[in-house]
DSSP file (Angstrom, degrees, kcal/mol; ACC not computed):
  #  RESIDUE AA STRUCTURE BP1 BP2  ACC     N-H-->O    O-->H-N    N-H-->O    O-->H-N    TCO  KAPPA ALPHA  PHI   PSI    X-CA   Y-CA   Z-CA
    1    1 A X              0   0    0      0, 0.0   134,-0.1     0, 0.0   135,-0.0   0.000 360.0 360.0 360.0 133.6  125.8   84.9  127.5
    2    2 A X     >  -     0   0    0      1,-0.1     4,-1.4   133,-0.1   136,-0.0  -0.395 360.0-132.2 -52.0 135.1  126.2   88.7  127.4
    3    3 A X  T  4 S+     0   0    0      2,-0.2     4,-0.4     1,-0.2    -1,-0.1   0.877 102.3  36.9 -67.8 -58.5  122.6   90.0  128.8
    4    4 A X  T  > S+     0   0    0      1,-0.2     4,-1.5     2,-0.2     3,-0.3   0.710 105.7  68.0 -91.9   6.3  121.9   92.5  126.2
    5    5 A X  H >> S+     0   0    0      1,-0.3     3,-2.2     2,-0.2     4,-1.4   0.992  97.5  56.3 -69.6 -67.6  123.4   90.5  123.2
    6    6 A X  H 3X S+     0   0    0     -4,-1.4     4,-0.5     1,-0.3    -1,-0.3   0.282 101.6  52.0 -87.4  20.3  120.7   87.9  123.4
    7    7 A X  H 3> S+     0   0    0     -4,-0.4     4,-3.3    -3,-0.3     5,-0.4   0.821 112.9  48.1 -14.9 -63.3  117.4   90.4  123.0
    8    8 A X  H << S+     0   0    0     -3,-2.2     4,-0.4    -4,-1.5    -2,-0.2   0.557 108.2  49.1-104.9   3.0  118.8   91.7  120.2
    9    9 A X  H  X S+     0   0    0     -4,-1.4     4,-1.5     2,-0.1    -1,-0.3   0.737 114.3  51.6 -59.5 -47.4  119.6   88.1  118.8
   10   10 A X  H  X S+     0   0    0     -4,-0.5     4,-3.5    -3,-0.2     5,-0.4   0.975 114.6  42.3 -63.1 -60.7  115.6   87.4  119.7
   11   11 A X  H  X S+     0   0    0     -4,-3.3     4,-4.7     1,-0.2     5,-0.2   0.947 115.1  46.9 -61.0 -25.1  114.4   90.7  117.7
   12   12 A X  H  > S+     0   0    0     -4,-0.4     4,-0.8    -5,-0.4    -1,-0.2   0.952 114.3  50.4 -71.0 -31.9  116.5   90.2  114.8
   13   13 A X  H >X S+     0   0    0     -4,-1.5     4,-1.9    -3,-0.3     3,-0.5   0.893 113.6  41.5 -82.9 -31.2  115.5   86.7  114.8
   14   14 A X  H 3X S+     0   0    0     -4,-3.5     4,-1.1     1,-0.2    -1,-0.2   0.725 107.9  62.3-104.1  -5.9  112.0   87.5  115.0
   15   15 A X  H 3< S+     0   0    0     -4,-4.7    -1,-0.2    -5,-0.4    -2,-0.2   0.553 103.6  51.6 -26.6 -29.7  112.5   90.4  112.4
   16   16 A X  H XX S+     0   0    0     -4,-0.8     4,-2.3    -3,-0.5     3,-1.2   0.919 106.3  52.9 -89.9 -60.9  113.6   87.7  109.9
   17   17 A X  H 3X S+     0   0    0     -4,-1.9     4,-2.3     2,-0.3    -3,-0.1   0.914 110.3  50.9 -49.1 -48.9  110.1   85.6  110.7
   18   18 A X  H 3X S+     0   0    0     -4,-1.1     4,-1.3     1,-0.3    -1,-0.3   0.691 116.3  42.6 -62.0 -24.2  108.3   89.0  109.9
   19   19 A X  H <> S+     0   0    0     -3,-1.2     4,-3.0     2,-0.2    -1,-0.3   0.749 110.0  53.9 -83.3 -42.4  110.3   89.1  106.6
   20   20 A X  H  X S+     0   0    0     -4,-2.3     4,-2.1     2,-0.2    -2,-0.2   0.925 104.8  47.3 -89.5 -30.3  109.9   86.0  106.0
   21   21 A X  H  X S+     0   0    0     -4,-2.3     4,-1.7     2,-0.2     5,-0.2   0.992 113.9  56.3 -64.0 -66.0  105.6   85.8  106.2
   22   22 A X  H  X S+     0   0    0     -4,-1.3     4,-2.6     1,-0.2     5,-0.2   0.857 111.3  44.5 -32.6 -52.6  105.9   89.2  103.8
   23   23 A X  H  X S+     0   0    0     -4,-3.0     4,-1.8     2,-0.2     3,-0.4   0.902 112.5  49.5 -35.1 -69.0  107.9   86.7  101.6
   24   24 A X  H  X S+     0   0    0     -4,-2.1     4,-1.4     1,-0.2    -1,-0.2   0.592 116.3  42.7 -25.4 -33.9  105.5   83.9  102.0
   25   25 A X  H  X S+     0   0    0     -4,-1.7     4,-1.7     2,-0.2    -1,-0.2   0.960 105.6  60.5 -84.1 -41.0  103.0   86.0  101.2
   26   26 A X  H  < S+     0   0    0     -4,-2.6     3,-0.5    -3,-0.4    -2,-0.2   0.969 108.8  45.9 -51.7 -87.1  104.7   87.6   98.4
   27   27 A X  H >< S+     0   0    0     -4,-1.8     3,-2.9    -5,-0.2    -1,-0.2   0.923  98.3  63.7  -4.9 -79.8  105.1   84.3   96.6
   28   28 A X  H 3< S+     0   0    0     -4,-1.4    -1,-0.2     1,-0.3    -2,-0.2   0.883 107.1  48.0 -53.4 -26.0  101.7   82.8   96.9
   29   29 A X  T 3< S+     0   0    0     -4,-1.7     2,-0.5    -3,-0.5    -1,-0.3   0.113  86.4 110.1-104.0  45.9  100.5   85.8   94.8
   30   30 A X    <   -     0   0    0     -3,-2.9     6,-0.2     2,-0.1     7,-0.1  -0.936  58.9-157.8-123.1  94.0  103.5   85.0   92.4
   31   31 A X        +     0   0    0     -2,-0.5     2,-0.8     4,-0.1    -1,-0.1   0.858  66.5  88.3 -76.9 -10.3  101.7   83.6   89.0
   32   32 A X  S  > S-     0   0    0      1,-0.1     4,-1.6    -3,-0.0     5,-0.1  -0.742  73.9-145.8 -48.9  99.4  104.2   81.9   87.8
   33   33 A X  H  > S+     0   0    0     -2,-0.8     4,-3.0     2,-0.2     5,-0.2   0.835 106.5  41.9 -51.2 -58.8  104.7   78.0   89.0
   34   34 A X  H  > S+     0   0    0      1,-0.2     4,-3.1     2,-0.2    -1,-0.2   0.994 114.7  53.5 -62.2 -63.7  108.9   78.5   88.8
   35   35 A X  H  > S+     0   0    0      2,-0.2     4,-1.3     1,-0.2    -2,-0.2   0.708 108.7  46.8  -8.8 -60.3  108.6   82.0   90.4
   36   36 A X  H >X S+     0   0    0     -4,-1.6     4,-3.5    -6,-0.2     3,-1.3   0.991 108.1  57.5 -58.2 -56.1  106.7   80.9   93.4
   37   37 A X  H 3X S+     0   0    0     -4,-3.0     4,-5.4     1,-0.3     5,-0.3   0.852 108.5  41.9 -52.4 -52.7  108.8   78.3   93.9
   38   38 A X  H 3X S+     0   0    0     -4,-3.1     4,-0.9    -5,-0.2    -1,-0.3   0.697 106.8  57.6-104.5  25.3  111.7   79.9   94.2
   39   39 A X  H <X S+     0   0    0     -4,-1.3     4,-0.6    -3,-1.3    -2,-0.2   0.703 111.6  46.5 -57.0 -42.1  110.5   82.5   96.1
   40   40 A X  H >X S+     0   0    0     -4,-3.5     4,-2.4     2,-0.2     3,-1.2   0.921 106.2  56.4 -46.5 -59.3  109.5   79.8   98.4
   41   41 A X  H 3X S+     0   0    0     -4,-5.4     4,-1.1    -5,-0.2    -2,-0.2   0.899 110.3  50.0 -59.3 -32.3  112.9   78.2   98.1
   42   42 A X  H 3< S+     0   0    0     -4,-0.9    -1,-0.2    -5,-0.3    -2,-0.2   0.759 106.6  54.9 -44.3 -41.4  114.3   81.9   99.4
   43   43 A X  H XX S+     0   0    0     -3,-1.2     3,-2.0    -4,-0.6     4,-1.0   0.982 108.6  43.1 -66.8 -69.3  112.2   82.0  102.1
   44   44 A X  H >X S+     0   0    0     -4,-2.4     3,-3.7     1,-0.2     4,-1.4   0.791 112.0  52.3 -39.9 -77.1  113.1   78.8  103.7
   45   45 A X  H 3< S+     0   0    0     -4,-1.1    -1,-0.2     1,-0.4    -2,-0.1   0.431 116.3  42.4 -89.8 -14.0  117.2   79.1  103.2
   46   46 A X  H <4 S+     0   0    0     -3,-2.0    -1,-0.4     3,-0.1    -2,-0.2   0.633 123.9  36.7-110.7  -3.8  117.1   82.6  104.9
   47   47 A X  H <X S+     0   0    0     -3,-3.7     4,-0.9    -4,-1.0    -2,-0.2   0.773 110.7  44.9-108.3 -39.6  114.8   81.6  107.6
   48   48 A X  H  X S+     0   0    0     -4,-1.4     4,-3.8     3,-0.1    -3,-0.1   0.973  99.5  67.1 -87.0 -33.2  115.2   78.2  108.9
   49   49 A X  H >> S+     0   0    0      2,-0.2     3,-2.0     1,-0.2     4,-1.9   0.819 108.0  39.9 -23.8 -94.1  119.3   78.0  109.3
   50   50 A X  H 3> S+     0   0    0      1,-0.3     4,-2.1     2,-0.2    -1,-0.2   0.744 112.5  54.3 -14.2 -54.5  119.3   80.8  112.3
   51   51 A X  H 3X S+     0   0    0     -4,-0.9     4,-1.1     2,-0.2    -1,-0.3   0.799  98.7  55.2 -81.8 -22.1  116.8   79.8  113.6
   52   52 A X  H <X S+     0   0    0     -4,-3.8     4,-1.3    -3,-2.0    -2,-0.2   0.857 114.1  50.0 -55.7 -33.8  117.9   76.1  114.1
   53   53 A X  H  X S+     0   0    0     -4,-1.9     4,-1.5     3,-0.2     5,-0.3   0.817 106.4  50.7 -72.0 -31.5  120.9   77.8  115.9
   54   54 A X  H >X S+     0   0    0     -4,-2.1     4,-1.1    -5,-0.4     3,-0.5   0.740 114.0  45.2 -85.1 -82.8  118.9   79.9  118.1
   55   55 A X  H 3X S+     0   0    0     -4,-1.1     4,-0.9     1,-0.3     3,-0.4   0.327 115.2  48.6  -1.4 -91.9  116.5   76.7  119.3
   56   56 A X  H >X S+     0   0    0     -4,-1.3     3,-1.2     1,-0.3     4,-0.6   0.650 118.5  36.6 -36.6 -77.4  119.4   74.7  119.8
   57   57 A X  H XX S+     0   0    0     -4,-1.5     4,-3.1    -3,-0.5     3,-0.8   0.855 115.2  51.4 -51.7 -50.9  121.5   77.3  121.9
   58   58 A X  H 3< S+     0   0    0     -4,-1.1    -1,-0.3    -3,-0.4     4,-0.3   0.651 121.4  37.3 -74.3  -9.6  118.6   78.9  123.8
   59   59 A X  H << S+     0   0    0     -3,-1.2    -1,-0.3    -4,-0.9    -2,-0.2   0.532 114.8  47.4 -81.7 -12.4  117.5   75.1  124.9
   60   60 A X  H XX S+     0   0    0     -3,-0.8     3,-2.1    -4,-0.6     4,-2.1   0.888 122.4  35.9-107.9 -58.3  120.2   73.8  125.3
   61   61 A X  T 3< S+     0   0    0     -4,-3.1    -3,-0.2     1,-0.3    -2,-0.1   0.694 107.8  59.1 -73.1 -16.9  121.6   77.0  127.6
   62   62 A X  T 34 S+     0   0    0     -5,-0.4    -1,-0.3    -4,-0.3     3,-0.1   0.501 114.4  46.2 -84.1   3.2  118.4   78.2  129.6
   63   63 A X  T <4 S+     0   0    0     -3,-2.1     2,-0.3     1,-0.5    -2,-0.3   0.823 123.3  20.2-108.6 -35.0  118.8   74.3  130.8
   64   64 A X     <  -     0   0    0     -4,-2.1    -1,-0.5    16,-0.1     4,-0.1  -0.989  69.8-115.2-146.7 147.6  122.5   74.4  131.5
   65   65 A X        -     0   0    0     -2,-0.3     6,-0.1     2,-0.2    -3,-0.1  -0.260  31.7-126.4 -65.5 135.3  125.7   76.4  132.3
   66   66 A X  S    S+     0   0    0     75,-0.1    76,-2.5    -5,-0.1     2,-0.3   0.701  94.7  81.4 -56.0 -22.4  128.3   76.2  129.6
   67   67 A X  S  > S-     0   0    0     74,-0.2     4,-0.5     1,-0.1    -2,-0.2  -0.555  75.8-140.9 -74.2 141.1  130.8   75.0  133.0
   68   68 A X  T  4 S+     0   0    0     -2,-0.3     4,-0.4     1,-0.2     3,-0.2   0.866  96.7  65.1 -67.9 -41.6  130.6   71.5  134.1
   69   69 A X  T  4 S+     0   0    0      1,-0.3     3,-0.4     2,-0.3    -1,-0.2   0.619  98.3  50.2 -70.5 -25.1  130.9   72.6  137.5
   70   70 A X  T  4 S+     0   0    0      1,-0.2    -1,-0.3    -3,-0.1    -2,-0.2   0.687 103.9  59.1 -58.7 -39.5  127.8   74.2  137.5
   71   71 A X  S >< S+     0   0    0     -4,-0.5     3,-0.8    -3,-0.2    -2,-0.3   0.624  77.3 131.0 -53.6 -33.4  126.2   71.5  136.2
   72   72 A X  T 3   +     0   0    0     -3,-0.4     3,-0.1    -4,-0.4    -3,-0.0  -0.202  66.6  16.2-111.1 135.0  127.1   69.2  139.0
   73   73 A X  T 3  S+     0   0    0     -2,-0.0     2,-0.3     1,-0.0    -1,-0.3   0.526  97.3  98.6  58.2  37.2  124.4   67.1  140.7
   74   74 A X    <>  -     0   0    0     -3,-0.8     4,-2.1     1,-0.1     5,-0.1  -0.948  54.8-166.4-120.2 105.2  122.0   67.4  138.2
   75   75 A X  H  > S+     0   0    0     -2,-0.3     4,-0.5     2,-0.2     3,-0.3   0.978  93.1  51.1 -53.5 -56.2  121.9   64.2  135.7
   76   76 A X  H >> S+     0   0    0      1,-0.2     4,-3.0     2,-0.2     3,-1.2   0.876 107.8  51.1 -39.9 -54.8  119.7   66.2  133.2
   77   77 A X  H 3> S+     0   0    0      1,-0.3     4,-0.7    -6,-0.2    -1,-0.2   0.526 115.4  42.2 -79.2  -9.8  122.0   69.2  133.1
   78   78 A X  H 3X S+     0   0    0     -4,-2.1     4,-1.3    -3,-0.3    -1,-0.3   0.532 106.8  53.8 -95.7   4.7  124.9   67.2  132.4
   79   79 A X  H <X S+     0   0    0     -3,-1.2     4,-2.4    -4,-0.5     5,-0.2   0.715 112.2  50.1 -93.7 -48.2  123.5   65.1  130.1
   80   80 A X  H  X S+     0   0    0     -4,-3.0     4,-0.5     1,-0.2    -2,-0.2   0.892 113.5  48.0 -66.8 -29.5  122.5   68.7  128.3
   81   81 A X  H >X S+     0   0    0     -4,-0.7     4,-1.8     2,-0.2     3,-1.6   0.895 104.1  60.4 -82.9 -58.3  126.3   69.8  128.7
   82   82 A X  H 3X S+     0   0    0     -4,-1.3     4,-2.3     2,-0.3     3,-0.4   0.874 111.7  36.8 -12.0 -75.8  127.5   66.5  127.2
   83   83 A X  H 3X S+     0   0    0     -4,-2.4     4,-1.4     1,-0.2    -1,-0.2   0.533 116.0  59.4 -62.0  -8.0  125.6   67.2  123.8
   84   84 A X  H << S+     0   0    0     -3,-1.6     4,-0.4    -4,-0.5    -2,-0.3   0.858 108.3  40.9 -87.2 -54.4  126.7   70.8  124.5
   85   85 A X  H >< S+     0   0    0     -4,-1.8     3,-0.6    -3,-0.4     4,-0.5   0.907 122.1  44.4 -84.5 -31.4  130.6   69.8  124.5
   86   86 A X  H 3< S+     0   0    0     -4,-2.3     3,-0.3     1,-0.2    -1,-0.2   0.926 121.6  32.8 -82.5 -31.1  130.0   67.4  121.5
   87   87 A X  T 3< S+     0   0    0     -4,-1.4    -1,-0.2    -5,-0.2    -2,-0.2   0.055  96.7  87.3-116.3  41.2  127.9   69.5  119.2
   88   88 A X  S <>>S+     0   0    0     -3,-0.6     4,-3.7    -4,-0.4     5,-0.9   0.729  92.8  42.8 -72.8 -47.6  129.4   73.0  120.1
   89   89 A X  T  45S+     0   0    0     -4,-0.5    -2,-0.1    -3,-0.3    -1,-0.1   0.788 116.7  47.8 -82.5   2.7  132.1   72.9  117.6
   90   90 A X  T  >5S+     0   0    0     -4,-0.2     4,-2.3     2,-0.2     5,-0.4   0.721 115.6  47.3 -95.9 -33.3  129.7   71.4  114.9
   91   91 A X  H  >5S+     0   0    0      1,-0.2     4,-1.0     2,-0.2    -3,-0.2   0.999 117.3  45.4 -67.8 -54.7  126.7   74.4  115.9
   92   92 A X  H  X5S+     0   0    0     -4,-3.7     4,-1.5     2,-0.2     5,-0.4   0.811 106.2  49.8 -84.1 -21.0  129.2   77.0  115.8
   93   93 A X  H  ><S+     0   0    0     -5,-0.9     4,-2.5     1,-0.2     5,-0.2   0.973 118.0  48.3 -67.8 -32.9  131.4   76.4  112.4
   94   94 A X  H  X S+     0   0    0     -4,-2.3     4,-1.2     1,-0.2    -2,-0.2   0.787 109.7  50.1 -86.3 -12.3  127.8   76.2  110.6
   95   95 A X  H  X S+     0   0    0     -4,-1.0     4,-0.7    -5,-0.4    38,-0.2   0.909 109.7  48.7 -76.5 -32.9  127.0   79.2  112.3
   96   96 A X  H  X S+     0   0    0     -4,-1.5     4,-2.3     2,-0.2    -2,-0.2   0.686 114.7  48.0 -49.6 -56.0  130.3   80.9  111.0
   97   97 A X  H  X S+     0   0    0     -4,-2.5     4,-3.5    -5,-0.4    -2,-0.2   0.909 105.9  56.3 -81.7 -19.9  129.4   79.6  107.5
   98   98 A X  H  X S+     0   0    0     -4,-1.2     4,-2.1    -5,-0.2     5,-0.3   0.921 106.3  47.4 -71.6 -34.1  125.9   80.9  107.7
   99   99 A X  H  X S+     0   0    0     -4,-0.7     4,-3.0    30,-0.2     5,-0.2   0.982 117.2  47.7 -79.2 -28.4  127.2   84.6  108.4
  100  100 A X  H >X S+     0   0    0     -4,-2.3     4,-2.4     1,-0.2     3,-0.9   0.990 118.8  41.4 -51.4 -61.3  130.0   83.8  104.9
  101  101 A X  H 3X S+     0   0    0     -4,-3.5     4,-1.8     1,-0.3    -1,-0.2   0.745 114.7  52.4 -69.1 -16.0  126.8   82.5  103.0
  102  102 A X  H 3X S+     0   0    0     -4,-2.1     4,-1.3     2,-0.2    -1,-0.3   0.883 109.6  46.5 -58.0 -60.7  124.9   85.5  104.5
  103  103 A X  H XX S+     0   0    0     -4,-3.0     3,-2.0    -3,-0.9     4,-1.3   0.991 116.2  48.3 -67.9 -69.6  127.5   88.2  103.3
  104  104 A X  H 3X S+     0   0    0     -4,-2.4     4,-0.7     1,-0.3    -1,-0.2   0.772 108.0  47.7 -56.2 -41.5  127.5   86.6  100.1
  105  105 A X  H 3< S+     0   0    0     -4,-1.8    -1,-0.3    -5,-0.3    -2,-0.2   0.730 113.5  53.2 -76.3 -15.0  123.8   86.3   99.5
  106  106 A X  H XX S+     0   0    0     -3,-2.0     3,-1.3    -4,-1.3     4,-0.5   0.924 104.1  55.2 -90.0 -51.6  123.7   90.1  100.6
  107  107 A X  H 3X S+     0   0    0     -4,-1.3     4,-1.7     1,-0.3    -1,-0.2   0.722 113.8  44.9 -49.0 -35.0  126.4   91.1   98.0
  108  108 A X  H 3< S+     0   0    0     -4,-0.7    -1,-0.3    -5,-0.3    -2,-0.3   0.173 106.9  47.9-116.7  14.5  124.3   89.6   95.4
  109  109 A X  H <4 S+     0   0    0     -3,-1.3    -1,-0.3     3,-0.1    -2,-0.2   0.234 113.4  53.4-108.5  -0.9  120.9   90.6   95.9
  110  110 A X  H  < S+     0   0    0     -4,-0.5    -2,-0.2    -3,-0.1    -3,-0.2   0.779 113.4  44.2 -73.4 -49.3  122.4   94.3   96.3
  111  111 A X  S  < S+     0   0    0     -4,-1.7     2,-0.2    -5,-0.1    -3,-0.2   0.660 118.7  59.1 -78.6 -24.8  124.2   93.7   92.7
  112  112 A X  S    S-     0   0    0     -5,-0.1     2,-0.8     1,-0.0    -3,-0.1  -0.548  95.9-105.3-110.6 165.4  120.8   92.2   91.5
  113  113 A X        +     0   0    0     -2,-0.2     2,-0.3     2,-0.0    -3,-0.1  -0.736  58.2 163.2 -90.5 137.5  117.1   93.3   91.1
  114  114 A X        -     0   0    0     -2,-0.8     2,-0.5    -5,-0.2    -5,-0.0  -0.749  44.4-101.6-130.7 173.6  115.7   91.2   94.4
  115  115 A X     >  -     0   0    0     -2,-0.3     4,-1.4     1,-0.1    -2,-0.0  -0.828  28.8-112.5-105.1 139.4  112.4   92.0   95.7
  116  116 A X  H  > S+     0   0    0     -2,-0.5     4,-2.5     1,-0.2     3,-0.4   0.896 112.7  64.6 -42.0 -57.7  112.5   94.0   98.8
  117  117 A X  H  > S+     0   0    0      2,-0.2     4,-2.4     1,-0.2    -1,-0.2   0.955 107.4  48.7 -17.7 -76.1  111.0   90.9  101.1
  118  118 A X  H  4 S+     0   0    0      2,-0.2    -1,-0.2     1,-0.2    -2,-0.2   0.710 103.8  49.7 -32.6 -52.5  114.1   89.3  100.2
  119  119 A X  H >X S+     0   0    0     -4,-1.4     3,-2.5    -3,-0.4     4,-2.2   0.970 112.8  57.8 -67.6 -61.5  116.8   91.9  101.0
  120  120 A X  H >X S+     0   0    0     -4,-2.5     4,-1.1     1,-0.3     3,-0.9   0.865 109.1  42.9 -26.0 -75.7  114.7   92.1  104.5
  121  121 A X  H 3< S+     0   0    0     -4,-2.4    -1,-0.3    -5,-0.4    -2,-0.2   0.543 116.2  42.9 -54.9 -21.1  115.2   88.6  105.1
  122  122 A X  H <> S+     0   0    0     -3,-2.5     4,-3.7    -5,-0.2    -1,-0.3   0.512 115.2  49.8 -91.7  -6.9  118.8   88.2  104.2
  123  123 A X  H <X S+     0   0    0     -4,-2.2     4,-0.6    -3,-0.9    -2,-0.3   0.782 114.8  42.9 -91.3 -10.0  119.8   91.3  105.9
  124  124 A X  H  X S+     0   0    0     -4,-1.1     4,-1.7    -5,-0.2  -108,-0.2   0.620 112.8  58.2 -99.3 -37.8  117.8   90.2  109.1
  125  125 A X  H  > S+     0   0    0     -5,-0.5     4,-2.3     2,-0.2    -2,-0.2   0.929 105.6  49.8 -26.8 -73.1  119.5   86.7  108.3
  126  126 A X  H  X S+     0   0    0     -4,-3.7     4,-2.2     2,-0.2    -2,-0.2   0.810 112.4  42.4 -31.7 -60.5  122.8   88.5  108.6
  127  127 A X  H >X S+     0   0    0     -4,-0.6     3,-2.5     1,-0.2     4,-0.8   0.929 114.9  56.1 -76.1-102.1  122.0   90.2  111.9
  128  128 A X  H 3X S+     0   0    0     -4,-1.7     4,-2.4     1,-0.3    -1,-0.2   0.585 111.4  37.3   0.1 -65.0  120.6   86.9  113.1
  129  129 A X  H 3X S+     0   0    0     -4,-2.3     4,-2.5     1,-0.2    -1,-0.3   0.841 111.3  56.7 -88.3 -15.7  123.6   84.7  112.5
  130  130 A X  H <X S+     0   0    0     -3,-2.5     4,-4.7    -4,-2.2     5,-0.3   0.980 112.7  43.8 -79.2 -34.7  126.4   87.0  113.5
  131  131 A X  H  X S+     0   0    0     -4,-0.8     4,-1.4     1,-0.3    -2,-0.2   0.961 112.8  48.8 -19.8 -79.0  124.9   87.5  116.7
  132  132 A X  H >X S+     0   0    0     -4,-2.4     4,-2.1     1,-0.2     3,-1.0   0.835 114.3  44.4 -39.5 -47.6  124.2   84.1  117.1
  133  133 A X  H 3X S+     0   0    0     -4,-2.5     4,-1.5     1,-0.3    -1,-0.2   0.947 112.8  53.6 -62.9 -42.1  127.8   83.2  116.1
  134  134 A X  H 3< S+     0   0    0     -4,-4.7    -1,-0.3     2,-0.2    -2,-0.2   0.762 112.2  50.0 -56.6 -16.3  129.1   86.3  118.6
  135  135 A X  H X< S+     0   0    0     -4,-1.4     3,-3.4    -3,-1.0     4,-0.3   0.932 110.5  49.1 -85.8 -84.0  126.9   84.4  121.4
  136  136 A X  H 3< S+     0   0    0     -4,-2.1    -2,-0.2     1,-0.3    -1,-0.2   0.224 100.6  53.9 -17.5 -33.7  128.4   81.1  120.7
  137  137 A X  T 3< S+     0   0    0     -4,-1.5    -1,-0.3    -2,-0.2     3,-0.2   0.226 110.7  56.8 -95.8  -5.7  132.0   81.6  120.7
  138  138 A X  S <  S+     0   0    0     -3,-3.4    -2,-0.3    -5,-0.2    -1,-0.2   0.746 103.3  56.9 -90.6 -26.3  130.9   83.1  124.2
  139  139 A X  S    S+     0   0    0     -4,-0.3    -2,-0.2   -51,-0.0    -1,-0.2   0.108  73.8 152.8 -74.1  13.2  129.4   79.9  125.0
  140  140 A X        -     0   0    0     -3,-0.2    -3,-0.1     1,-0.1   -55,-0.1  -0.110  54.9 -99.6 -53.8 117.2  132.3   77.7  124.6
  141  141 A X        -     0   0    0    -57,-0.2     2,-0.3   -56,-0.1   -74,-0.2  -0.208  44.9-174.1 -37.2 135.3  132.3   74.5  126.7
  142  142 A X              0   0    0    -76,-2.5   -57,-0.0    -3,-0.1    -3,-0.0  -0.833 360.0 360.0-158.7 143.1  134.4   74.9  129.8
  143  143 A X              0   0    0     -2,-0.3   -76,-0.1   -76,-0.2    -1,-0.1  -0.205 360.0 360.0-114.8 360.0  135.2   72.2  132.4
């Protein structure tokens, strides 16, 4: 992984978290039953996506080399390279559709009145998942 790409994958991502508690918060004092809820339902759908793809990648790569050959006499780190080669192409196409649905959701809370919380949090979204996606396609499974 490019050195300084993944910092600025970690701060965006944890920009988006910071966004996302303002949201949370933002919500709970929402009096409205429907309101809250999807203000809740906002939070979640810009927050947890990204961040299942950063887990997944940063565990799966601070344990093992994307190369096999690197891997080699360690059972663990090929076992992690194994789920690496099978669920790479699966991590990165939803990571690819997250930056479309990203762009989209960004078009449309621009065009609409959204609450500032929101625009944070897709626009940190954004940043979040093209990274991620630019990291990924750098991680490509190699033997």
């Amino acid at each position: 992984m490019p050195c300084l790409l993944l910092p600025l994958w970690l701060a965006a991502a944890v920009g988006l978290w910071v966004c996302a508690i303002r949201g949370m918060r933002e919500a709970m004092r929402e009096i409205d039953d429907e309101q809250r809820m999807a203000k809740f339902a906002q939070v979640i759908l810009a927050t947890v996506p990204p961040t299942l793809t950063l887990v997944v990648t940063v565990f799966v790569l601070s344990q093992t080399a994307p190369t096999v050959q690197f891997n080699l006499g360690s059972s663990r780190a090929m076992n992690l390279w194994s789920f690496w080669v099978h669920w790479w192409p699966n991590i990165f196409g939803c990571s690819v559709l997250q930056v479309g649905g990203y762009l989209f959701w960004s078009v449309g809370s621009l065009a609409t009145r959204t609450s500032l919380a929101v625009r944070l949090m897709v626009g940190f979204g954004l940043l979040t998942a093209t990274l991620g996606s630019f990291l990924l396609s750098t991680a490509f499974p190699d033997a």
